[in-house]
Backbone as JSON, one array per atom type, in Angstrom:
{
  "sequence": "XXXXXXXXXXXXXXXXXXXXXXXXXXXXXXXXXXXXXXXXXXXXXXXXXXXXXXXXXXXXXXXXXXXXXXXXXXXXXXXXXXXXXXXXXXXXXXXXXXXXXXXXXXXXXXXXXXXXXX",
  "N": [[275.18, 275.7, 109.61], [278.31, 276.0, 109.33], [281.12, 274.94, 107.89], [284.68, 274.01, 107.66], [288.3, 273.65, 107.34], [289.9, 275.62, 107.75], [290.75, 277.79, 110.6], [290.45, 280.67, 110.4], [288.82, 281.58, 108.06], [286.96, 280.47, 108.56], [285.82, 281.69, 111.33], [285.78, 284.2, 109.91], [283.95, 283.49, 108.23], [281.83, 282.92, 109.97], [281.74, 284.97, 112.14], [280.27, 286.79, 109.79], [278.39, 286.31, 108.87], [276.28, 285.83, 111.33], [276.23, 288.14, 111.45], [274.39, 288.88, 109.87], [272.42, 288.22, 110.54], [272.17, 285.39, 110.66], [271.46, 282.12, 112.61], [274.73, 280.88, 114.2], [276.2, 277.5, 113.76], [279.83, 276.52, 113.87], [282.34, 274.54, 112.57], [284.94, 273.12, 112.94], [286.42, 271.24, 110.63], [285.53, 268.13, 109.14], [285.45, 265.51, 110.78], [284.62, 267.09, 113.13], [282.51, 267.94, 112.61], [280.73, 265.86, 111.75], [280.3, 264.36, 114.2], [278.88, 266.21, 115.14], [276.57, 266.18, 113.99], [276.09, 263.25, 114.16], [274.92, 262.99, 116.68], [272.51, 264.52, 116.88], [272.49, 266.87, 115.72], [270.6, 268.89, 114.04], [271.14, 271.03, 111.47], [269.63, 274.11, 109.57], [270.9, 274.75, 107.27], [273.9, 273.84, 105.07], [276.95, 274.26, 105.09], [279.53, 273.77, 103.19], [283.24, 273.01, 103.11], [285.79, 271.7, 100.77], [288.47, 270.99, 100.34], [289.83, 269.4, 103.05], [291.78, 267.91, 105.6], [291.95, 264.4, 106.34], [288.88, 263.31, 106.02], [287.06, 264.55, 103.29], [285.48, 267.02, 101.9], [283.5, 266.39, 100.05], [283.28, 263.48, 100.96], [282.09, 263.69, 103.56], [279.56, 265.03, 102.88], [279.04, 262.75, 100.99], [278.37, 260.92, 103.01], [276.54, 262.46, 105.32], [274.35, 261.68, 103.63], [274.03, 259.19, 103.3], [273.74, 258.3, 105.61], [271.76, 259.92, 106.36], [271.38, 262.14, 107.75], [271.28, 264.57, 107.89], [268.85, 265.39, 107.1], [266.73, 267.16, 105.72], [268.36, 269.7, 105.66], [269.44, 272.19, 103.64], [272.46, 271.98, 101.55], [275.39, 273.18, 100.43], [277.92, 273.48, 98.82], [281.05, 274.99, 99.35], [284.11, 275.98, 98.37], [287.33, 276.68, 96.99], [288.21, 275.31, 94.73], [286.42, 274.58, 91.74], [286.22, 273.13, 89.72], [284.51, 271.83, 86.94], [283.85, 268.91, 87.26], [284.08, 268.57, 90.32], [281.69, 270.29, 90.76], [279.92, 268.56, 89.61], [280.45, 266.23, 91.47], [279.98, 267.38, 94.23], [276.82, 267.86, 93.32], [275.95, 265.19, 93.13], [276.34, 264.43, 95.46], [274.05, 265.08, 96.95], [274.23, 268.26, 97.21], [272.75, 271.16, 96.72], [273.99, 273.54, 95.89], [276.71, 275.3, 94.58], [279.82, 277.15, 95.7], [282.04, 279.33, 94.7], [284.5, 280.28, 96.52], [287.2, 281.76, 96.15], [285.88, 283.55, 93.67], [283.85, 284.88, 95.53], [282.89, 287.31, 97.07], [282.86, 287.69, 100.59], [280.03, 288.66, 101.72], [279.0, 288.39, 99.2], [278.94, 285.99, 99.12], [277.02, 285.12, 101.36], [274.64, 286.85, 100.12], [274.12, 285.2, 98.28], [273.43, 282.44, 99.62], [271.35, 283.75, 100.4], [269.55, 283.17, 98.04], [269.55, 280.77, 97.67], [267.92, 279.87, 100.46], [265.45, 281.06, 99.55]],
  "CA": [[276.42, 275.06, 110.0], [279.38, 276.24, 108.45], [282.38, 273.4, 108.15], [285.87, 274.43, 107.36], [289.35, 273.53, 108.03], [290.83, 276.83, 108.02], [290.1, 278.36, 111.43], [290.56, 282.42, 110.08], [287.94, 281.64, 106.95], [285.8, 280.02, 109.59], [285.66, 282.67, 112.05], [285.19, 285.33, 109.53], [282.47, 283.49, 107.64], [280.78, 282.71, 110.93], [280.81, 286.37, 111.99], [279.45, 287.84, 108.49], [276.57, 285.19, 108.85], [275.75, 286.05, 112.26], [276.31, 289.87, 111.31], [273.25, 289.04, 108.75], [270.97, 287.39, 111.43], [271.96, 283.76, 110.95], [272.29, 281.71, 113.79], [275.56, 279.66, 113.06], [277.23, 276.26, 114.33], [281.0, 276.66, 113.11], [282.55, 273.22, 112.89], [286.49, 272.97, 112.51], [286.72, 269.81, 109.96], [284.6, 266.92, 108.74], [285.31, 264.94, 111.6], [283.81, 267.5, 114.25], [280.71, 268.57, 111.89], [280.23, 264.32, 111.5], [280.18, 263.82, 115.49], [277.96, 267.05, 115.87], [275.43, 265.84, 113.24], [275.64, 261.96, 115.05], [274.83, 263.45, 118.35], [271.65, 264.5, 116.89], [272.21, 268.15, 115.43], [269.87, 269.22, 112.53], [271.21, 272.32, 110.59], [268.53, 274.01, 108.05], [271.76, 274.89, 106.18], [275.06, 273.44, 105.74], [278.03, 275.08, 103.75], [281.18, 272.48, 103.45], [284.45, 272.95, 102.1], [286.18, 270.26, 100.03], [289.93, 270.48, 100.78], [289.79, 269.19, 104.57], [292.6, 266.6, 105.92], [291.12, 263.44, 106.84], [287.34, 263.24, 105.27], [287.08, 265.62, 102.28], [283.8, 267.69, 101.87], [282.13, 265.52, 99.19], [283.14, 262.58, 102.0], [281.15, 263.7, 104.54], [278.6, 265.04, 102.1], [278.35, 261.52, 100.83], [278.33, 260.3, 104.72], [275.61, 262.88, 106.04], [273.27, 261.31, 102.96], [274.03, 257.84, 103.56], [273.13, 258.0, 107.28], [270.68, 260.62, 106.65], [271.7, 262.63, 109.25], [270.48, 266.14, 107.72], [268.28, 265.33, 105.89], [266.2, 268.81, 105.68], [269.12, 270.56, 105.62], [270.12, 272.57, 102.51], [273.75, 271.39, 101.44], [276.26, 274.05, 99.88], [279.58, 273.53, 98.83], [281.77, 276.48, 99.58], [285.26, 275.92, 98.25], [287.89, 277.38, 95.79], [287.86, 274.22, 93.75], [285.49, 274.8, 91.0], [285.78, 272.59, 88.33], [282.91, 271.3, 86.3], [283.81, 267.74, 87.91], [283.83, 269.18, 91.54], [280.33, 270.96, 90.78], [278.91, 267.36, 89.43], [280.53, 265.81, 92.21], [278.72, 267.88, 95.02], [275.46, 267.77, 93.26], [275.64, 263.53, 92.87], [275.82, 263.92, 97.07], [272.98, 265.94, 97.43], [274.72, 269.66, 97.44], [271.57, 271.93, 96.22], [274.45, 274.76, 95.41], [278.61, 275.3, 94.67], [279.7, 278.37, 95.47], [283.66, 279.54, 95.03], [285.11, 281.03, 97.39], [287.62, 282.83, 94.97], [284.89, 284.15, 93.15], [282.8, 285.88, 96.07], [283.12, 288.31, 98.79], [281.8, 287.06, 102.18], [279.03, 289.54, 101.33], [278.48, 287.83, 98.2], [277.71, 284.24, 99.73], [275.66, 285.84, 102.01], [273.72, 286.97, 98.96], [273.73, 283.44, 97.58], [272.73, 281.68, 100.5], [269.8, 283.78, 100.66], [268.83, 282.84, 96.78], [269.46, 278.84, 97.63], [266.99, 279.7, 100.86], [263.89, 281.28, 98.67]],
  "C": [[277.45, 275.34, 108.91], [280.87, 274.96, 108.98], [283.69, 273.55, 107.43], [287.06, 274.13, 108.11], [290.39, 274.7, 108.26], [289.95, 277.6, 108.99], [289.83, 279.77, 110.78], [289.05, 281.89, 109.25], [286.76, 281.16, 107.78], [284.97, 280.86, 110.79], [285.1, 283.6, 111.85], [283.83, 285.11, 108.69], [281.17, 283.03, 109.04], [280.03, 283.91, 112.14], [280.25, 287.32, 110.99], [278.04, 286.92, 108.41], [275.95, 285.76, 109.96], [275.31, 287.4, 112.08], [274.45, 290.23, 110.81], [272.06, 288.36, 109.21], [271.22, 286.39, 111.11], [272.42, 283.69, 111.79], [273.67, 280.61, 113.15], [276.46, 279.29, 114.25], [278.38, 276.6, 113.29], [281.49, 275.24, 113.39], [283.96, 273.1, 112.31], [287.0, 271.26, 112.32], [285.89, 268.66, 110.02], [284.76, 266.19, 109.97], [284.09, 265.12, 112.62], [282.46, 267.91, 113.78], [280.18, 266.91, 112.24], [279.85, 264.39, 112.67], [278.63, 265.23, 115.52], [276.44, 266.85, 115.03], [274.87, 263.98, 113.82], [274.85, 262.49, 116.07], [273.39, 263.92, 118.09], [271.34, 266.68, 116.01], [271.75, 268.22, 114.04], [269.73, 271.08, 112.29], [270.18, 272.46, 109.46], [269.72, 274.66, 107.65], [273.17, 274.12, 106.08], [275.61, 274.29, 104.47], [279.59, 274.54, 104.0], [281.78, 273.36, 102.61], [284.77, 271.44, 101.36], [286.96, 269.93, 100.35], [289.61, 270.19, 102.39], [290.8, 267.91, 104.56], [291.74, 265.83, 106.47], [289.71, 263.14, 105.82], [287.64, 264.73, 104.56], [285.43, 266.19, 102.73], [282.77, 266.4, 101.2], [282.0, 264.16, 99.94], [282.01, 262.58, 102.76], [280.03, 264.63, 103.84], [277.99, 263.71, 101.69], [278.35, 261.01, 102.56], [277.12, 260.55, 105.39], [274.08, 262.2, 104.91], [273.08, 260.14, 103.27], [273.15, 257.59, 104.8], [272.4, 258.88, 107.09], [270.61, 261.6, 108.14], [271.33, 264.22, 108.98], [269.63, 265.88, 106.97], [267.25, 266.58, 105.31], [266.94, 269.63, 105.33], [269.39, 271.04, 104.25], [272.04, 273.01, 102.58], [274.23, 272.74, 100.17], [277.57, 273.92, 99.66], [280.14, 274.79, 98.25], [283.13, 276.08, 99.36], [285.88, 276.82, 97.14], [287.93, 276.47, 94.82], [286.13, 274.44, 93.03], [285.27, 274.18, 89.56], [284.85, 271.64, 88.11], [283.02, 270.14, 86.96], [283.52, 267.78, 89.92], [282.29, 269.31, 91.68], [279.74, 269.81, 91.02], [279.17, 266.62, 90.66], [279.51, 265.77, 93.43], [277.56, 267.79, 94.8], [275.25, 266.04, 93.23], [275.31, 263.63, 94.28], [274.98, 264.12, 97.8], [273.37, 267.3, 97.7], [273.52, 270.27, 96.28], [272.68, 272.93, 95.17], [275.91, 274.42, 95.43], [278.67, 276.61, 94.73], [281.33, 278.52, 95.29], [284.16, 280.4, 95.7], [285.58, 281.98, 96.83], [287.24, 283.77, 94.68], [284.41, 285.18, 93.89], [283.27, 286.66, 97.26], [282.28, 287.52, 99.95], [280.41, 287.97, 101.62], [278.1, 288.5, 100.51], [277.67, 286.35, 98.41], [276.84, 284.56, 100.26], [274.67, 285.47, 101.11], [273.0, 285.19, 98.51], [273.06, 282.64, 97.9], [271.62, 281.69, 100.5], [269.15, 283.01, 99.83], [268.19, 281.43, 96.86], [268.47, 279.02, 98.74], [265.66, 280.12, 100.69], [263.25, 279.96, 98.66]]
}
């Protein structure tokens, strides 16, 4: 499950995933990932952003732990925000990994993803 408020970045990271054999739920903003994880959907990955209007990432990061609503799932935060307080943030909510956007090529998460699913 990829979860992003920018449709384009959403689109293109949900065809370079697919490209690479994942299957992938795209979810445009914390709201619609929240309802699709109520409803009963269990992702074995997730990969949030942070900036989102309404519920932030580490929101509904802290939200999906509270209610336990992935609980299997391996949690990723995918944003351009990268500072050391960000990182600790995500990992207090249960985020396994941070990755920066900035930083990587679509390619490159790819890569990453795989490492965090070894």
């Amino acid at each position: 499950m990829i979860v992003d408020d920018d449709s384009f970045l959403l689109d293109m990271y949900s065809l370079k995933f697919s490209q690479s054999g994942f299957e992938v739920t795209a979810e445009l903003g914390s709201e619609k990932a929240l309802l699709k994880l109520e409803e009963g959907y269990k992702p074995d990955l997730m990969l949030l952003d942070v900036v989102m209007p309404g519920m932030n990432g580490f929101e509904l990061l802290k939200k999906i732990e509270d209610e336990k609503l992935a609980p299997n799932a391996i949690k990723i935060i995918l944003s351009n925000r990268g500072q050391t307080n960000d990182i600790e943030e995500g990992k207090k909510y249960g985020a396994k990994g941070y990755i920066v956007k900035a930083n990587s090529t679509p390619a490159e998460v790819i890569e990453q993803v795989k490492e965090y699913l070894k």
